[in-house]
Every structure is written in structure tokens, then in C-alpha cells.
C-alpha positions in Angstrom: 0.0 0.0 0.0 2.9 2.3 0.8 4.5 1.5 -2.8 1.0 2.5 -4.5 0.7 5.3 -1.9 4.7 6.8 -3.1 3.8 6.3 -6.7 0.9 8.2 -6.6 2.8 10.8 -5.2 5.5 10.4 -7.6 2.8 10.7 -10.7 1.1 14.0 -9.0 4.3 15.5 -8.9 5.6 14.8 -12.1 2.2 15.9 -13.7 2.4 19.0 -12.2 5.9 19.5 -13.3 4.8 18.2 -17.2 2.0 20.9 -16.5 4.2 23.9 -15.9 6.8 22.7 -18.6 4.0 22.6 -21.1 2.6 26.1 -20.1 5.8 27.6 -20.4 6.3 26.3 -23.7 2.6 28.1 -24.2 3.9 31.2 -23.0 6.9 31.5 -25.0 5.0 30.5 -28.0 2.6 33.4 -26.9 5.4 35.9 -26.6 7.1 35.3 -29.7 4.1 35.4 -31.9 3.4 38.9 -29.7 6.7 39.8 -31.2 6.4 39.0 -34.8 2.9 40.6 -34.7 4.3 43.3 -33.2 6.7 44.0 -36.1 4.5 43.2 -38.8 2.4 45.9 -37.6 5.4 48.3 -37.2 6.5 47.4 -40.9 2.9 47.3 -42.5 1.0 50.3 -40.3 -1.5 50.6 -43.5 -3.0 46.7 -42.9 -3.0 46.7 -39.1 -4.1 50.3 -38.6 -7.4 50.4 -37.9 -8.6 47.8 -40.7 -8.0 45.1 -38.8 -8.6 46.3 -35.6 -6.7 43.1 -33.8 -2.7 43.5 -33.9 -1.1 43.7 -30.5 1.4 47.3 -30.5 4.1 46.8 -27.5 4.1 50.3 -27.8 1.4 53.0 -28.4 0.8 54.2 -32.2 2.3 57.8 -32.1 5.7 56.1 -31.7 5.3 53.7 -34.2 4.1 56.7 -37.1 6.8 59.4 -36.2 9.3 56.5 -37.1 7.7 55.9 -40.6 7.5 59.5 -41.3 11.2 60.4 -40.1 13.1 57.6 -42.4 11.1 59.2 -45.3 13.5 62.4 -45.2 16.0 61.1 -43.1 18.2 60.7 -46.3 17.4 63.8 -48.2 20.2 66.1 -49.3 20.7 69.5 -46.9 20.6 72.0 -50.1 18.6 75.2 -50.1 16.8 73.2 -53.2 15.4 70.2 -51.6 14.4 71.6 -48.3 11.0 72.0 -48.0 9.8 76.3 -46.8 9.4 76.9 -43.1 5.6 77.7 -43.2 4.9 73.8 -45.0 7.4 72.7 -42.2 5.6 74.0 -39.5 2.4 73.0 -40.6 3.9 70.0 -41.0 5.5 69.1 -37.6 2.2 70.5 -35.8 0.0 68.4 -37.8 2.2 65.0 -36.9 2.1 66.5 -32.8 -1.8 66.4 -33.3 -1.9 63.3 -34.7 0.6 61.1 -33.4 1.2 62.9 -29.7 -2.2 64.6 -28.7 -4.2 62.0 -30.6 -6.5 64.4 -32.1 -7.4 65.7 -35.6 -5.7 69.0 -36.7 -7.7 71.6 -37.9 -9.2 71.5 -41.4 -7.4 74.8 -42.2 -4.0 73.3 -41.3 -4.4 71.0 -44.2 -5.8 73.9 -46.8 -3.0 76.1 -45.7 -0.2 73.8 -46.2 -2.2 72.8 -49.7 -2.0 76.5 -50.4 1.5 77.3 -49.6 3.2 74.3 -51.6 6.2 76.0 -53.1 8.5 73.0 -54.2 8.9 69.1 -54.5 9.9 68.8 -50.8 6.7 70.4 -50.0 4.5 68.5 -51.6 6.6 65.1 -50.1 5.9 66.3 -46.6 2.2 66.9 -48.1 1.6 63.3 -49.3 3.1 62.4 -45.9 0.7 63.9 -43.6 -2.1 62.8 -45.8 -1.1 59.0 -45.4 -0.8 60.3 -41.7 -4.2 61.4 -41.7 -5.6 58.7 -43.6 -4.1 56.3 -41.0 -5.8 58.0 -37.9 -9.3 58.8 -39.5 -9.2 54.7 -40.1 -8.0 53.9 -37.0 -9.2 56.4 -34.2 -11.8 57.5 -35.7 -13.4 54.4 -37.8 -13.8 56.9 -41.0 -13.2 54.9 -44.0 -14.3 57.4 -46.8 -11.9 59.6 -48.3 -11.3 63.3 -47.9 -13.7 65.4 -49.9 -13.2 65.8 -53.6 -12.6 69.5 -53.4 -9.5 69.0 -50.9 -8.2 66.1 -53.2 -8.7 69.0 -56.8 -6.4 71.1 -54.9 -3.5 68.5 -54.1 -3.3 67.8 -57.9 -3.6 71.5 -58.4 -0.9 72.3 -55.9 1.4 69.3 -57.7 0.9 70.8 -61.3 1.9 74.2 -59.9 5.2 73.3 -58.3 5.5 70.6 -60.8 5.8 68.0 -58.6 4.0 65.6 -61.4 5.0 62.6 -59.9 3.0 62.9 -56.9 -0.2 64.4 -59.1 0.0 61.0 -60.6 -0.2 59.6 -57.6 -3.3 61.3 -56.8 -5.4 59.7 -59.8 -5.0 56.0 -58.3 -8.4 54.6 -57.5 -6.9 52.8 -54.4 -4.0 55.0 -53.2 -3.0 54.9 -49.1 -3.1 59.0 -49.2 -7.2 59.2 -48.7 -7.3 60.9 -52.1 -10.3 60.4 -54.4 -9.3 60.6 -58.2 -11.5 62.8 -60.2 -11.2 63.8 -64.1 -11.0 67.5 -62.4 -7.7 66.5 -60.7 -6.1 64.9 -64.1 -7.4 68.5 -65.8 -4.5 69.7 -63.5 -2.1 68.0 -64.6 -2.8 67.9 -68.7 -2.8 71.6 -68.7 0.5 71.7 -66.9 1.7 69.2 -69.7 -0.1 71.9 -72.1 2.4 74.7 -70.6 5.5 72.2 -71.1 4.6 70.6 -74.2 5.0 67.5 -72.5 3.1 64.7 -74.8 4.7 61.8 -72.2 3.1 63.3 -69.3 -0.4 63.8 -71.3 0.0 59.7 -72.3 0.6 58.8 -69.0 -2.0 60.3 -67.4 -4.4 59.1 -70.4 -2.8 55.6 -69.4 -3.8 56.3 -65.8 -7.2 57.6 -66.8 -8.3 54.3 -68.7 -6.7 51.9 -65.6 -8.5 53.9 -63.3 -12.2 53.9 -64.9 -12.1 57.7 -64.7 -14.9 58.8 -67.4 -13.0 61.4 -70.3 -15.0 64.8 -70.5 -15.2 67.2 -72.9 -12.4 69.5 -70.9 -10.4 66.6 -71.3 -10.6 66.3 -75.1 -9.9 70.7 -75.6 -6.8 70.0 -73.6 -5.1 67.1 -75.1 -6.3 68.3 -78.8 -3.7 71.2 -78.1 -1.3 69.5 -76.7 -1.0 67.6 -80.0 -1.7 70.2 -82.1 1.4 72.1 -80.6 3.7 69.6 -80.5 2.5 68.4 -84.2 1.7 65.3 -83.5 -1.1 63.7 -85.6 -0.6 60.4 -84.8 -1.6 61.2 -80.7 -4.8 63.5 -82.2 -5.9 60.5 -84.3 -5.8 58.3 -81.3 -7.1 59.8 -78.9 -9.9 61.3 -80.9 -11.4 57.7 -81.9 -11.3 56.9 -78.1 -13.5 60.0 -76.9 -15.7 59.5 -79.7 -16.2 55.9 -79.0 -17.1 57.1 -75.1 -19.5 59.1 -76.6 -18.1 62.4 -75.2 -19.7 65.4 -77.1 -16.8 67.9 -78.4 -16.5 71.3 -78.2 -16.6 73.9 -80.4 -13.0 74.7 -79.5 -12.1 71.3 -79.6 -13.1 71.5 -83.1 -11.1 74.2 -84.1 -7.8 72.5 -83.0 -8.3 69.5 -84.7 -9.2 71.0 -88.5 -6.8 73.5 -88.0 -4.4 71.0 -87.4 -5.7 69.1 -90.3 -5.3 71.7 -93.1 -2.4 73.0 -91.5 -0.7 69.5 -92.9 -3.0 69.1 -96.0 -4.7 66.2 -95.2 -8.3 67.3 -96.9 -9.6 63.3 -96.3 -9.3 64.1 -92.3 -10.7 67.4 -92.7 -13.5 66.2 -94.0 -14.0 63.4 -92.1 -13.8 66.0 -89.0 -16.9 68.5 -90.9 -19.0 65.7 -91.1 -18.3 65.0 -87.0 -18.7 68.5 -86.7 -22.0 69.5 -88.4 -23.8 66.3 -86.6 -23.6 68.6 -83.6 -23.2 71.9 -84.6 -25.4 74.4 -87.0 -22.8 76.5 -87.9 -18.9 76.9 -88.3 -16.6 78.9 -85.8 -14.2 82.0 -87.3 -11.6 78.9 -87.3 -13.6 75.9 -88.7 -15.1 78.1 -91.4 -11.1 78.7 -92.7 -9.9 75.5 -92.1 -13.0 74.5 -94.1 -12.0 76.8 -97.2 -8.7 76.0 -96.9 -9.8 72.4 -98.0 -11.8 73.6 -100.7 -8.6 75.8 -101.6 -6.0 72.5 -101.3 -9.3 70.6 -103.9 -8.4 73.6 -106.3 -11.8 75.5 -106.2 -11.4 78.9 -104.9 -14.8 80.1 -106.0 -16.3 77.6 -103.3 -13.8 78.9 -100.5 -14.7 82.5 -101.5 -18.4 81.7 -101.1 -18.1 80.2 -97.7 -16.0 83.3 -96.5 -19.0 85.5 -97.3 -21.6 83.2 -95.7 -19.5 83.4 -92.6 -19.6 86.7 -92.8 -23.2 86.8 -92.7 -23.4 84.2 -90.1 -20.5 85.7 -87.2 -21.5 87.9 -85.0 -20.7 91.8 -85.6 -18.1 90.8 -82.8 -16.2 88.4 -84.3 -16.7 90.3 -88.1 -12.7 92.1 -88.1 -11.5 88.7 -87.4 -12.2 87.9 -90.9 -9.7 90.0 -92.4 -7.2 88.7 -89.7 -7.8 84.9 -91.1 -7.8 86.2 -94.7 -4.3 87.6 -94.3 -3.0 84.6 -92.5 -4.3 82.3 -95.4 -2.3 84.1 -97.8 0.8 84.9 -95.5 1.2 82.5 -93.3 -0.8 78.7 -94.4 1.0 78.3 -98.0 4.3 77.9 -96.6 3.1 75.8 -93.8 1.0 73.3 -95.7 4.0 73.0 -97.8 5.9 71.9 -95.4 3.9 68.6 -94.9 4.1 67.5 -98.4 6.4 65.3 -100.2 9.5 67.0 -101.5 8.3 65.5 -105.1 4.7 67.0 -104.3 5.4 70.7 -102.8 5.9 72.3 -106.5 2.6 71.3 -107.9 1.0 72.3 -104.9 2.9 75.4 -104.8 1.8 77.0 -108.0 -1.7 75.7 -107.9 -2.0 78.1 -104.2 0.0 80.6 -106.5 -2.8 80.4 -108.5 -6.0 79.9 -107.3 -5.5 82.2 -103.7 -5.6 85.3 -106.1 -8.7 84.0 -107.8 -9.9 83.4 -104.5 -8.9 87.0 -102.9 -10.5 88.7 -105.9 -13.6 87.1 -105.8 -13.5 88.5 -102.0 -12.8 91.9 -103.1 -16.1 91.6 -105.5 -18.2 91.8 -102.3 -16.2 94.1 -100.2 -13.6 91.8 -98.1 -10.3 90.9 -97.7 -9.5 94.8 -98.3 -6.7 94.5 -97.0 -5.1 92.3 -99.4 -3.0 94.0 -102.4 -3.7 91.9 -105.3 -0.4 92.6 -107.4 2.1 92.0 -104.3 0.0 88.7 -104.3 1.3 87.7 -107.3 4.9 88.7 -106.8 4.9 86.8 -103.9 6.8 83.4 -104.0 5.2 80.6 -102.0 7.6 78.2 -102.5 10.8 79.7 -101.6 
């Protein structure tokens, strides 16, 4: 009985011992999974703030964020040129204090101001900063999941086109971006018309690219812009592309719009686009413009009948306002100054001498038949004929 009694003993002890071995081993197990969620959440704050809701932090959030911002300029250069001004600084820092130290939202008119005062690249890095900052505590401390208002997210891209900080403005037309920016065609407007300043075609493909992966719908605004862009850089290969793609999203053009593109059109000779363009045109539009009206005789002029381009003239004469009349005699003497040599200049070298003496030719006829019904006064009719077109 005393041997059962001992080994009972024995087996209660060594139980409790197998007990507290095994919850040890629990423990530690516990503790190093702590750890490696710990610095998962450290290295991906975007998943575990606030989205998740269950990562354990060993220490509180507004350590873990001033971290993340810090190593993002921690390796800038110390030049006058990529420091970022004093007032976006300051904004800056007392933004982060609110967010990260006193745990409360700054006030709206931080945000705006330091929108407003965006003077360089290093600005508009600190900018994107705080917004990821700000995105992070509206998700996490304040359970807001929508975005910041698409007024607020206009002037970001507005604020990146001015300073030219384009890379960012791209940035800013993602659908899902961690910044708490909401893409809008206005915000891509931005950056197309500083690409319209620069005559920078990549930058107007690019965001094209961006508009099509991001389902953003193409406006009216958007075609005027990117017509000029083309049209100034004299690229007809871009114009043709992108025209077929607004027209196949059904986006009604602009009068303006219209103007560019048969401008550009006779401007290279190509009468078979021109057309094509007129019959696009007059589907939605009664009458021409001051420009589309030229660019339409212009044609007629290039199809050798400069009766017809005469007669047009004087019907938009009668149709243009008393306003826009004078122009007329602007656009006559830029169709006989100006067009002949550059029309020329998109022809074959084998083709511009034909094409030469028939403008010699029939703009004269043309002019004269003007002069028959009191316009293009202006014109002298025998320094007209002196003049070589094809020098």
C-alpha cells in the first residue's frame, strides 16, 4: 500500500511538473508570436491600422508613425533646393504633434494652408506624408473609411501641377491610393494643362494611361486639352488616337475642340481628315466657328476650287456675329501669309511644286472674288502675285 501510496505521489508530482513545462512552452509560444505581430504591424501600419482592428502594438501608435515618417526624409540632401519652406514645415511638424502625440485631428485649415503654400517638391513630399498620416488616424481612431472630400483632393493635384511635382499628381489619380485621395477627371485636368504649358506629350499619355486603368470617365475639358497638346507639339498620330477613343465614349466635343483638330488638319494638308472632322462637326453643330469656317475653305482651296472657299468666307460673314466680323480680315491675311508655306511643309518633297503653283494660282482667284463683295481689303492683289510661296 505504501508503494501505491509513493507512486501516486511520484505521478502528482511529475504531472504538475509536465503541467508547468508545457505552459511555459505556451507562454513563449505566446510571446514570440506577440513579437512577430508586433513588427509586422510596425512594418505594414497601413494593414493593421485600424482595418484590422486586432494587432497587439508593445508600444502606443504615435511612436510607431513618427518613425515611418522620419526615415522618409531622413536621407534627403541639406541643399537650399530640396528643403522644404518653413511655413509647410511647420504646418507639418504641428499636424504630426496632433496626430501622433495629442491624438487628435488638426484643424481642417492646417491642411488647406499647407495645400495652399506648396512652393517646391519637398513640399508636396511632406504633403503626401501627412495625408497617409491622416488617412491612418481617420481609419484607426476615428473608424472613417471614406476619403477626404473631392474638393481637398482637386487642390492636391492642383498644388502638384503648380510646383511641378507631377509625380505625386499621378499619384493622386490611383483609385486605391493609401493617401485618402479620391481621383477625379477634375484632378487629371490639372495635370494635362501643366503638360499643355511644357509641351510634354509623355506626361499627357501617362495620365491618359492612368485615366483608362482607373475607370475615370473622359470629359469634354479633357478632349480641348489634349487636342492642343498635339496640335502644338504636331503630333497627328496622338490626335488620331485619342480622338477615336473619346468618340467611342460618346463624349460630345467642343466647339473649341473643333477648331484644333481642322486646323491642325489643313495646316498639314490632309483634306480626307478634314472632311471626315466636318461631317463629325456638323452632326452637332449648325454653324462653323471663325476657325472651322477657314480651315473648311482652306480644303476647298487645297481641292483647287477657290470660288467655293470664296463663297463660304462670305456666308460666314453673314453668319458671325458683328463681334467676331474684323477677325475675318485677320484669317484672310493669314491664309495668304502664313498657311502656303506651312502646308507646304507637310508635303512630299516631289509634291510641294505642284502644290505650290496651284495656291499661286488659285488664292488670287480666291482673294479677288473677296474683293467683289467688299472683303479681304486688306489684301494687295499685285504683291500677291509677286509673292513666291515656295521659296
Amino acid at each position: 500500500m505504501q508503494v501505491i501510496s509513493n507512486a501516486r505521489n511520484l505521478a502528482r508530482v511529475l504531472g504538475a511538473r509536465t503541467i508547468i513545462f508545457n505552459s511555459n512552452l505556451r507562454f513563449s509560444s505566446y510571446l514570440n508570436q506577440s513579437h512577430s505581430s508586433s513588427l509586422q504591424c510596425q512594418l505594414h501600419g497601413d494593414s493593421c491600422s485600424g482595418i484590422c482592428g486586432s494587432c497587439y502594438y508593445p508600444m502606443p501608435l504615435h511612436s510607431v508613425y513618427p518613425m515611418i515618417s522620419r526615415t522618409c526624409f531622413s536621407t534627403e540632401a541639406g541643399t537650399a533646393d530640396s528643403n522644404p519652406t518653413e511655413a509647410v514645415k511647420e504646418l507639418y511638424d504641428n499636424m504630426l504633434q496632433s496626430v501622433n502625440v495629442k491624438r487628435t485631428m488638426p484643424p481642417n485649415a492646417s491642411l488647406w494652408s499647407m495645400i495652399g503654400n506648396c512652393k517646391n517638391h519637398e513640399d508636396i513630399k511632406l504633403l503626401f506624408d501627412v495625408l497617409q498620416n491622416l488617412r491612418r488616424f481617420r481609419l484607426s481612431n476615428l473608424r472613417i473609411h471614406s476619403n477626404f472630400n473631392c474638393n481637398l483632393c482637386q487642390e492636391v493635384a492642383r498644388a502638384c501641377a503648380r510646383v511641378g511635382a507631377v509625380d505625386f499628381g499621378k499619384k493622386a489619380l490611383w483609385l486605391h491610393n493609401v493617401f485618402g485621395l479620391t481621383p477625379s477627371i477634375a484632378s487629371a485636368h490639372h495635370l494635362l494643362s501643366h503638360a499643355k504649358v511644357h509641351n510634354d506629350t509623355k506626361l499627357m499619355v501617362e495620365v491618359m494611361q492612368l485615366l483608362k486603368r482607373n475607370n475615370l470617365p473622359l470629359q469634354a475639358g479633357t478632349a480641348d486639352i489634349v487636342f492642343s497638346i498635339c496640335s502644338d507639339t504636331n503630333d497627328w498620330g496622338l490626335i488620331s488616337k485619342y480622338s477615336k477613343r473619346f468618340i467611342k465614349a460618346g463624349v460630345k466635343l467642343r466647339q473649341t475642340t473643333f477648331d484644333t483638330w481642322m486646323e491642325f488638319a489643313v495646316r498639314r494638308g490632309d483634306t480626307e481628315s478634314l472632311w471626315n472632322i466636318e461631317k463629325l462637326r456638323s452632326e452637332t453643330m449648325k454653324q462653323h466657328s471663325l476657325t472651322t469656317g477657314f480651315a473648311f475653305a482652306k480644303g476647298l482651296l487645297l481641292e483647287r476650287k477657290p470660288e467655293d472657299a470664296a463663297a463660304l468666307i462670305q456666308a460666314l460673314n453673314e453668319t458671325l456675329s458683328d463681334a467676331k466680323k474684323p477677325g475675318i480680315t485677320v484669317e484672310v491675311e493669314k491664309l495668304v501669309n502664313e498657311w502656303p508655306s506651312e502646308v507646304l511643309k507637310h508635303q512630299k518633297e516631289e509634291d510641294q511644286k505642284a502644290l505650290a503653283a496651284a495656291l499661286k494660282s488659285d488664292i488670287p482667284t480666291m482673294v479677288a472674288s473677296l474683293l467683289n463683295i467688299g472683303l479681304a481689303r486688306s489684301v494687295n492683289l499685285e504683291d500677291l502675285a509677286k509673292k513666291e510661296i515656295l521659296s
